[in-house]
Biopython code that builds the backbone (N, CA, C, O; Angstrom):
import numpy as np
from Bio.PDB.StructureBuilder import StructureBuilder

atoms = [
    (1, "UNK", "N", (-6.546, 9.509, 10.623)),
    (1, "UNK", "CA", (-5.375, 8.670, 10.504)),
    (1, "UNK", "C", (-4.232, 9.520, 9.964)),
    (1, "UNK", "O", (-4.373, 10.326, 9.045)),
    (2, "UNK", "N", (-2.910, 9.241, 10.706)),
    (2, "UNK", "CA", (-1.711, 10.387, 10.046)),
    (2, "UNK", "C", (-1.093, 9.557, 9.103)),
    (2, "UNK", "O", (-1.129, 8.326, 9.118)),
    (3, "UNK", "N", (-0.457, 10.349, 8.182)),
    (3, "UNK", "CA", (0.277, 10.187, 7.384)),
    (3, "UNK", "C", (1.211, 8.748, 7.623)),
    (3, "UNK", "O", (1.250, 7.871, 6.760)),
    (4, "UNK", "N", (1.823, 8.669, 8.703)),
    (4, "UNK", "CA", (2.759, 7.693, 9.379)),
    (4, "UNK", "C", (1.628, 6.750, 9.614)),
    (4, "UNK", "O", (1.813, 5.570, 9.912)),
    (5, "UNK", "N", (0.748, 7.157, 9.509)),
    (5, "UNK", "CA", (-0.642, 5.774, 10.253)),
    (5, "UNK", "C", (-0.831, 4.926, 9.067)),
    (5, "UNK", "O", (-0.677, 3.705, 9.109)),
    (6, "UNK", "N", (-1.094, 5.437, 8.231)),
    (6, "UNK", "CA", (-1.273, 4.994, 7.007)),
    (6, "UNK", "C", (-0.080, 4.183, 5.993)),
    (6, "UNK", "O", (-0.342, 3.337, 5.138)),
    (7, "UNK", "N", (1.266, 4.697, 6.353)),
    (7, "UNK", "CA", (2.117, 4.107, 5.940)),
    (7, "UNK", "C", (2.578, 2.533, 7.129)),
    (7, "UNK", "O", (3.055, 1.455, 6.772)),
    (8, "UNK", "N", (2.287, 2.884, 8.213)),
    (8, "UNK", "CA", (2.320, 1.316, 9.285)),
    (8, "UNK", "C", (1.277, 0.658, 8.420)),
    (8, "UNK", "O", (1.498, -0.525, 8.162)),
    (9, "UNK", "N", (0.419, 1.078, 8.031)),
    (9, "UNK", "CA", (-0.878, 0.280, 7.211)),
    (9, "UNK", "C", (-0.068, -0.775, 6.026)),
    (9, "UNK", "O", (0.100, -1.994, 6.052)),
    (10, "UNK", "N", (0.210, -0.062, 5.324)),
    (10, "UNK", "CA", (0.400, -0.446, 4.246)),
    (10, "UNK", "C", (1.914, -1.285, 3.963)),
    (10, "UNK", "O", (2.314, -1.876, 2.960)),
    (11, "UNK", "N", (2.581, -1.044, 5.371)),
    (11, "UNK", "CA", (3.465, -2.108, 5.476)),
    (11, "UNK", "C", (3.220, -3.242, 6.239)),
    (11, "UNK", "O", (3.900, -4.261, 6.115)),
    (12, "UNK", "N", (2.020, -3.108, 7.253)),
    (12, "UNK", "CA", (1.543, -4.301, 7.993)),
    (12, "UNK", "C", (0.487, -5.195, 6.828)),
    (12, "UNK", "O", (0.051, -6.335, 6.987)),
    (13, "UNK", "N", (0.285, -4.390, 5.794)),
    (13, "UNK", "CA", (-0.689, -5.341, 4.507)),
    (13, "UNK", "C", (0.476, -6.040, 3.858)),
    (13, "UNK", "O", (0.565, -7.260, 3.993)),
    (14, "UNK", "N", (1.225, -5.489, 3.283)),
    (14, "UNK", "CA", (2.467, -6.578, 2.806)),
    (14, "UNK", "C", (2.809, -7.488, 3.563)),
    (14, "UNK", "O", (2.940, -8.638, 3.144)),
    (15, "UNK", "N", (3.014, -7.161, 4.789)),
    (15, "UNK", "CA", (3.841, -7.768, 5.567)),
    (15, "UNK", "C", (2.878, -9.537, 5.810)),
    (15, "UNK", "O", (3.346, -10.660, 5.999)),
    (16, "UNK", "N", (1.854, -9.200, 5.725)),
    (16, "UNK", "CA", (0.098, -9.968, 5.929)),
    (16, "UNK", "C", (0.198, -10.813, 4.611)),
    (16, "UNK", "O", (-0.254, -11.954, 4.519)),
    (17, "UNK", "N", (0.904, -10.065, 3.487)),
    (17, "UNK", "CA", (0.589, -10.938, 1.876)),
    (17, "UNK", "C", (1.943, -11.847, 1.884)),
    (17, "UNK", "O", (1.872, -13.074, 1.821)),
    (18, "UNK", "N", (3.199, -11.137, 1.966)),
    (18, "UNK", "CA", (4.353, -12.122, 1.712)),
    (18, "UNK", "C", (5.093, -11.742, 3.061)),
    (18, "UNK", "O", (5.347, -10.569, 3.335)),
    (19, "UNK", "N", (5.410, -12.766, 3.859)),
    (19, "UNK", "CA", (5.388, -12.670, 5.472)),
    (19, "UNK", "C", (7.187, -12.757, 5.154)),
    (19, "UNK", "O", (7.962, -12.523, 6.081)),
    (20, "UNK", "N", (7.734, -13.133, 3.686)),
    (20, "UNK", "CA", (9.047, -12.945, 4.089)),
    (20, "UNK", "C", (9.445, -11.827, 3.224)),
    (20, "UNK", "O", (10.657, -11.969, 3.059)),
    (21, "UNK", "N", (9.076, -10.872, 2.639)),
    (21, "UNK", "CA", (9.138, -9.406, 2.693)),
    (21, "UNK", "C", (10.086, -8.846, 3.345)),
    (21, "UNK", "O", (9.749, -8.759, 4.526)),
    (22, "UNK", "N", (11.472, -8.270, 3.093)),
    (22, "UNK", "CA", (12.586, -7.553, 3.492)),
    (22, "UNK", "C", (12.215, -6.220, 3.421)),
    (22, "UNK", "O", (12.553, -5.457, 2.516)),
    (23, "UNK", "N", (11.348, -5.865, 4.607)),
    (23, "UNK", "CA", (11.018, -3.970, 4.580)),
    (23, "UNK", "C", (12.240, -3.121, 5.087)),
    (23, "UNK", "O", (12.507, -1.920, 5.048)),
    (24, "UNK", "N", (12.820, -4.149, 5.539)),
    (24, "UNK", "CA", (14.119, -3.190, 6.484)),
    (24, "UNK", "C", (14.987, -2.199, 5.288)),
    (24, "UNK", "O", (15.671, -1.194, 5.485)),
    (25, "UNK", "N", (14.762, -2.689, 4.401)),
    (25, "UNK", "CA", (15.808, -1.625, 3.420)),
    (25, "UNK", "C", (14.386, -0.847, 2.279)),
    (25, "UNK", "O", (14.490, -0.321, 1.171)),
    (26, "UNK", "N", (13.654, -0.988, 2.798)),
    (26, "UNK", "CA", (12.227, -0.490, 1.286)),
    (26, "UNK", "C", (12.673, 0.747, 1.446)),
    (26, "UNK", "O", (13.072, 1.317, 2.462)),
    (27, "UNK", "N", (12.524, 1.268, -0.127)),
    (27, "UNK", "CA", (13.024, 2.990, -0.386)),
    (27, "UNK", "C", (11.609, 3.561, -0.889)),
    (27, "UNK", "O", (11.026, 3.305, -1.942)),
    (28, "UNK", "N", (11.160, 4.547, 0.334)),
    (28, "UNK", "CA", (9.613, 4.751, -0.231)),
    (28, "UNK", "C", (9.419, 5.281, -1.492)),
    (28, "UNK", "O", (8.350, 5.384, -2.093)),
    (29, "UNK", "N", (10.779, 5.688, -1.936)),
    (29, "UNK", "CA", (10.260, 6.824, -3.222)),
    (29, "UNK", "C", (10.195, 5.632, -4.261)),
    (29, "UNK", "O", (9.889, 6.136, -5.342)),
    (30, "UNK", "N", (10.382, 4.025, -4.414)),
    (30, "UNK", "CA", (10.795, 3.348, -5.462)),
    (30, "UNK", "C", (9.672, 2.057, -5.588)),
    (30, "UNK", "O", (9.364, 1.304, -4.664)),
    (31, "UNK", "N", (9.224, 2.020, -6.790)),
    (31, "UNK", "CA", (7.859, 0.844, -6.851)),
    (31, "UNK", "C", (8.258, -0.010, -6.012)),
    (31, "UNK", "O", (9.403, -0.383, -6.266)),
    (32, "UNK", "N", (7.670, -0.626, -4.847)),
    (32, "UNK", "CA", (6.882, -1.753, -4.578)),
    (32, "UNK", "C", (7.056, -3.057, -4.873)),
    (32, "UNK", "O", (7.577, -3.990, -4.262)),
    (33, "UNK", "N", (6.388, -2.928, -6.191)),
    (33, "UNK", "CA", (6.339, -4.125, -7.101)),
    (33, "UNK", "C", (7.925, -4.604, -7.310)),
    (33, "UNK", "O", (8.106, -5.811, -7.149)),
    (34, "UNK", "N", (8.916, -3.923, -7.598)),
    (34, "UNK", "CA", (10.433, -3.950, -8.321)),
    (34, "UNK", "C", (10.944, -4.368, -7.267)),
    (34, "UNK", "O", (11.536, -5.438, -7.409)),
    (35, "UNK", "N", (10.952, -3.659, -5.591)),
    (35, "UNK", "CA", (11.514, -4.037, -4.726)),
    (35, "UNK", "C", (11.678, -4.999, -3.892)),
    (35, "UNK", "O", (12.589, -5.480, -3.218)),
    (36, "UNK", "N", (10.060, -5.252, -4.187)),
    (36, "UNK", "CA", (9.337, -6.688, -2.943)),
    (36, "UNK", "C", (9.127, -7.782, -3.943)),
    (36, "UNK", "O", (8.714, -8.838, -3.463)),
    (37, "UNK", "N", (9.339, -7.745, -5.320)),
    (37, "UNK", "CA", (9.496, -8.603, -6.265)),
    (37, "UNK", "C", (7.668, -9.263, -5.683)),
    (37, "UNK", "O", (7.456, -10.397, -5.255)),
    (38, "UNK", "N", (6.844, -8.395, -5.818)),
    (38, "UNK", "CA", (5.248, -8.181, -5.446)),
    (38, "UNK", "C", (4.757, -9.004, -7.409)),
    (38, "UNK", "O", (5.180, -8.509, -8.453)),
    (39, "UNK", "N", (4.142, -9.839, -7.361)),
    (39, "UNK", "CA", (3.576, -9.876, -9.000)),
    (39, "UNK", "C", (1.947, -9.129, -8.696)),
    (39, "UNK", "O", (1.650, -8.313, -7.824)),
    (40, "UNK", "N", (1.082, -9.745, -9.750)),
    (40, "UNK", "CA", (-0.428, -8.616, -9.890)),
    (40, "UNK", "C", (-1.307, -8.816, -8.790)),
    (40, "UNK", "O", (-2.046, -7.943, -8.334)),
    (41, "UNK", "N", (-1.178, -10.415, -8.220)),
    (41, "UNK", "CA", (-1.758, -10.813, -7.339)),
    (41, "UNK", "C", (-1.838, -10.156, -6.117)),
    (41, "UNK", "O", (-2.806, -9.782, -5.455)),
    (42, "UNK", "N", (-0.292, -10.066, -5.893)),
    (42, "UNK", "CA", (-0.214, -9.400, -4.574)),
    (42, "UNK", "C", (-0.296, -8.232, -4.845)),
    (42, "UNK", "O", (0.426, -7.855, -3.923)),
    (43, "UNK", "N", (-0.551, -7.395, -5.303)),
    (43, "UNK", "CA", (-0.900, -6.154, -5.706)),
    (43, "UNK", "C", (-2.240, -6.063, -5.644)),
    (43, "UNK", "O", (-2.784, -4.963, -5.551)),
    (44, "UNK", "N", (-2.805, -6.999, -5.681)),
    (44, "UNK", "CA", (-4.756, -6.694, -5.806)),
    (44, "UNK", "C", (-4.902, -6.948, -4.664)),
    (44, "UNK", "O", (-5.657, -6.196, -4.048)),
    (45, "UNK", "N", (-4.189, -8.210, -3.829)),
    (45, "UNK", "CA", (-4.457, -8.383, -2.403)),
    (45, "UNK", "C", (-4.342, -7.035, -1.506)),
    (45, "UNK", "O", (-5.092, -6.890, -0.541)),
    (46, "UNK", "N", (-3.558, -6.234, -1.790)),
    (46, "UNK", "CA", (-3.417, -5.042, -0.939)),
    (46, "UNK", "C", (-4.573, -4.112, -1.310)),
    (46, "UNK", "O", (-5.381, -3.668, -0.494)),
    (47, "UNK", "N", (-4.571, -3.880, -2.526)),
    (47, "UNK", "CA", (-5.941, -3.130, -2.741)),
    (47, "UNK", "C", (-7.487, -3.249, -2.154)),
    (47, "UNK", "O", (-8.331, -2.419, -1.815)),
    (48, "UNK", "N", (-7.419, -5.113, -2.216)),
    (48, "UNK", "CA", (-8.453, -5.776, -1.491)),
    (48, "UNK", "C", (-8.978, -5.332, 0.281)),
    (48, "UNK", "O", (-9.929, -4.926, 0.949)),
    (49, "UNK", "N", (-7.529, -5.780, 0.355)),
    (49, "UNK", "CA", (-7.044, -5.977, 1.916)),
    (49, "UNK", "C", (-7.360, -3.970, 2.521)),
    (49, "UNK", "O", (-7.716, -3.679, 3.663)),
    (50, "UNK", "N", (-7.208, -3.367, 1.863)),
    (50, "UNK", "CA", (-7.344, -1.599, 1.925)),
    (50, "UNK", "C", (-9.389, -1.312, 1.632)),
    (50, "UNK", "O", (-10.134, -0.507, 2.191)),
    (51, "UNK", "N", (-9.624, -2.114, 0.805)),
    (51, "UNK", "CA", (-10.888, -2.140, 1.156)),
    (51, "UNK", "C", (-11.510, -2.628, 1.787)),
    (51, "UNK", "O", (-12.512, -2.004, 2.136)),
    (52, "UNK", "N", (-11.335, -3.860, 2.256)),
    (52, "UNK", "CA", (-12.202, -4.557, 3.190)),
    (52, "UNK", "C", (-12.048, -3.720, 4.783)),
    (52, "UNK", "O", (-13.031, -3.432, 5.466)),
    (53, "UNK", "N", (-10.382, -3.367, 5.245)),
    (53, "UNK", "CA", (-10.195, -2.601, 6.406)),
    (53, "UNK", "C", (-10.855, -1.162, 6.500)),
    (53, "UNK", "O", (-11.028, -0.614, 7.589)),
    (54, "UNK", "N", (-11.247, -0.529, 5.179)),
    (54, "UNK", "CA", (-11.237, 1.122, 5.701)),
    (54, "UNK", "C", (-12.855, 1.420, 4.928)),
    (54, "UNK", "O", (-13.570, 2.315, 5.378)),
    (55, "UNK", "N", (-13.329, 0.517, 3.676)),
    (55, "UNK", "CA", (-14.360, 0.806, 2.894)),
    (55, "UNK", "C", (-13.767, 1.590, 2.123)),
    (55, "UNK", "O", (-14.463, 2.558, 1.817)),
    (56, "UNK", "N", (-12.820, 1.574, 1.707)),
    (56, "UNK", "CA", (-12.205, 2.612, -0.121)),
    (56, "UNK", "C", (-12.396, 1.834, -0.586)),
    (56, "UNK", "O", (-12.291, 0.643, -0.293)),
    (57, "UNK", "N", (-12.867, 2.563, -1.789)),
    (57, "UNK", "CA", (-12.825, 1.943, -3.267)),
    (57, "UNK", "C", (-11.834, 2.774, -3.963)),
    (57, "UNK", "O", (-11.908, 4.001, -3.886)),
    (58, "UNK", "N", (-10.785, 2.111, -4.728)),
    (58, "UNK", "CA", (-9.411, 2.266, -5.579)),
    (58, "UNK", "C", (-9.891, 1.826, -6.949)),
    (58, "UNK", "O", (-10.001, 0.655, -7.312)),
    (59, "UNK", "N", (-10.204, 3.071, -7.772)),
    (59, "UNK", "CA", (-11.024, 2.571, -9.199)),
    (59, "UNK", "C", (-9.677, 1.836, -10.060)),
    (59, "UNK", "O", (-8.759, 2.251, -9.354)),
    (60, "UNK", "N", (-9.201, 1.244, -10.834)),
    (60, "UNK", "CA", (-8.311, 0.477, -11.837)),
    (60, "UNK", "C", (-6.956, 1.685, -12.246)),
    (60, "UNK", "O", (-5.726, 1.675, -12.291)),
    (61, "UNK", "N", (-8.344, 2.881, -12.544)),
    (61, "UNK", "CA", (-7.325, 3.662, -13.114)),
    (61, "UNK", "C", (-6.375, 4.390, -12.325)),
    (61, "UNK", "O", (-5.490, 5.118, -12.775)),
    (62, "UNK", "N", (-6.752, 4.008, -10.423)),
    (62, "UNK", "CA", (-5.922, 4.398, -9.636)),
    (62, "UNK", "C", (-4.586, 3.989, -9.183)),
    (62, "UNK", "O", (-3.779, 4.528, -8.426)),
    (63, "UNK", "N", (-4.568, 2.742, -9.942)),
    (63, "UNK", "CA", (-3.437, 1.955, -9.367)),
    (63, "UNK", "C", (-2.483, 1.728, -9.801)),
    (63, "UNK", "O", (-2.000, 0.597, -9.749)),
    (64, "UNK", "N", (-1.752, 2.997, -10.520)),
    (64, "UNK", "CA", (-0.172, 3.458, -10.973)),
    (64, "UNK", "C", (-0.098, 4.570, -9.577)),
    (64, "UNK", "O", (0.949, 5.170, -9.334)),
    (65, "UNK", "N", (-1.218, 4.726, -8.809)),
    (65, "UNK", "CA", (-1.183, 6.264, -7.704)),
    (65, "UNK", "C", (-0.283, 5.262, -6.711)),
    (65, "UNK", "O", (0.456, 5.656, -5.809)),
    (66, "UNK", "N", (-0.516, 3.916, -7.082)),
    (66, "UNK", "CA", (0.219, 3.294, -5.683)),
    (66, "UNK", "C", (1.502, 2.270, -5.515)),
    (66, "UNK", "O", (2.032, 1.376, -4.855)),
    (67, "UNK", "N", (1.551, 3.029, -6.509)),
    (67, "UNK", "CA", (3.222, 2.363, -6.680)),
    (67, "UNK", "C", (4.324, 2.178, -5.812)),
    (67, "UNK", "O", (4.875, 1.079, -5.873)),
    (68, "UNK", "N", (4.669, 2.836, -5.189)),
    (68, "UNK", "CA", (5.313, 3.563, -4.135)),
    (68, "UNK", "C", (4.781, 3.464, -3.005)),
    (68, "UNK", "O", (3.552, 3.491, -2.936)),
    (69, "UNK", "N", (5.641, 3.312, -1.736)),
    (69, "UNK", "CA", (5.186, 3.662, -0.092)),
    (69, "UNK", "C", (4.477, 5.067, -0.425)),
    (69, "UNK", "O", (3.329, 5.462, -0.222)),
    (70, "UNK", "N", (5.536, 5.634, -0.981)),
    (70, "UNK", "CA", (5.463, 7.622, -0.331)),
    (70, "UNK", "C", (3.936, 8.084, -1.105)),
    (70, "UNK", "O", (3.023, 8.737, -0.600)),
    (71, "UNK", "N", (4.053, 7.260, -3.071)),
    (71, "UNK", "CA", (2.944, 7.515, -3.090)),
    (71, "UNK", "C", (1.081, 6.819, -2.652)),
    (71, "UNK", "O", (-0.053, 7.298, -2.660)),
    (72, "UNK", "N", (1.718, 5.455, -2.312)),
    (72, "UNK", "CA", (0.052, 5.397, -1.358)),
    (72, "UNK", "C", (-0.328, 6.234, -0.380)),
    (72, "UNK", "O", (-1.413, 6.802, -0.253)),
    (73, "UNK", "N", (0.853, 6.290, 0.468)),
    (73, "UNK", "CA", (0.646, 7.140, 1.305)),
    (73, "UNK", "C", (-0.138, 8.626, 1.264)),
    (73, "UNK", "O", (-1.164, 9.006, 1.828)),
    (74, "UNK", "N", (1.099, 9.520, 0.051)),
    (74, "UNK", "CA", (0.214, 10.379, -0.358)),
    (74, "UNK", "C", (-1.678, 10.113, -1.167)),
    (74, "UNK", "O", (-2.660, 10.853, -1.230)),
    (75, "UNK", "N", (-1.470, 9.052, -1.521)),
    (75, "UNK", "CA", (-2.859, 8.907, -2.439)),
    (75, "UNK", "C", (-4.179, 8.666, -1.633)),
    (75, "UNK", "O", (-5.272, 9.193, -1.839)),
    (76, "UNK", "N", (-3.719, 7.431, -0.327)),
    (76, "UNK", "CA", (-4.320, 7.048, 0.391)),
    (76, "UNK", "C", (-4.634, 8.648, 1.645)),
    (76, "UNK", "O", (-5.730, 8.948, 2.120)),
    (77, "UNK", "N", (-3.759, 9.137, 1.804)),
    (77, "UNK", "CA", (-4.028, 10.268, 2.844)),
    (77, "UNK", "C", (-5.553, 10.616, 2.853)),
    (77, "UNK", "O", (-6.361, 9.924, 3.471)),
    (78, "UNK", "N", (-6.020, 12.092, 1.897)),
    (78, "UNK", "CA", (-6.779, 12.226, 2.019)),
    (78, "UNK", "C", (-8.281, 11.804, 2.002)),
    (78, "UNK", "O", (-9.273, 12.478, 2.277)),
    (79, "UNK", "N", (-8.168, 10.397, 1.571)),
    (79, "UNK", "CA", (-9.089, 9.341, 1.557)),
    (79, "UNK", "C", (-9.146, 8.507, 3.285)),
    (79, "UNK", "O", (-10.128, 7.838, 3.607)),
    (80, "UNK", "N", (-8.339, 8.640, 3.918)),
    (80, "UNK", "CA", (-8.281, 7.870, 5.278)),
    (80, "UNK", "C", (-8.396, 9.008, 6.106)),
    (80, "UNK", "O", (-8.655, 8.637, 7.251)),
    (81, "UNK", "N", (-8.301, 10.419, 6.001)),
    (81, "UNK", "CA", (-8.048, 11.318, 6.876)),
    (81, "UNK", "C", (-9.113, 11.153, 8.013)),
    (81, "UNK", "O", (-8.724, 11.234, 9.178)),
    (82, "UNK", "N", (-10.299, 10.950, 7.769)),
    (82, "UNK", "CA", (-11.286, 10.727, 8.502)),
    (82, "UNK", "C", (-11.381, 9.379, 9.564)),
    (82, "UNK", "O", (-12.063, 9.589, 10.567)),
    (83, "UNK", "N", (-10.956, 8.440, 9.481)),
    (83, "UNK", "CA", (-10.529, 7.176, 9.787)),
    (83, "UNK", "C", (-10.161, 6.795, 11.221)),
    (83, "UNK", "O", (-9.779, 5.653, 11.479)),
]
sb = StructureBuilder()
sb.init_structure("model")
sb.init_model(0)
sb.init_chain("A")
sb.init_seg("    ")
for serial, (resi, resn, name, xyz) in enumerate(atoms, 1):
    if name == "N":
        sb.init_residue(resn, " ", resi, " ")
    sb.init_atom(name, np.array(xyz, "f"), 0.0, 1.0, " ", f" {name:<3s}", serial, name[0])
structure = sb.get_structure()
């Protein structure tokens, strides 16, 4: 899975949690949470939603790695490369 594969991912999972989600302006370098006004819920749903699709497991202490588009992306990469 490329880099860009993984980021369609992770905007088609938002897009799946809050269907009225304004991605047209998302700034990958900037939390998530702040932008998409995302609370904890929807934040676990994606984590969920990333395991049930690929079989990762995202331990607790991983999930400041995914703050960000740019950084799931990066975090998620070498974990999906195979995919």
């Amino acid at each position: 899975m490329t880099l860009e594969e993984i980021k369609n991912v992770i905007i088609e999972i938002i897009q799946d949690i809050d269907e009225d989600a304004d991605l047209s302006s998302l700034n990958p370098k900037e939390a998530l949470r702040d932008q998409l006004d995302l609370d904890s819920m929807d934040f676990l749903d994606i984590v969920m939603e990333l395991r049930k699709r690929y079989k990762i497991q995202i331990p607790e202490a991983d999930y400041p790695e995914l703050a960000s588009l740019d950084s799931c992306v990066n975090y998620l990469g070498p974990r999906l490369q195979s995919s």
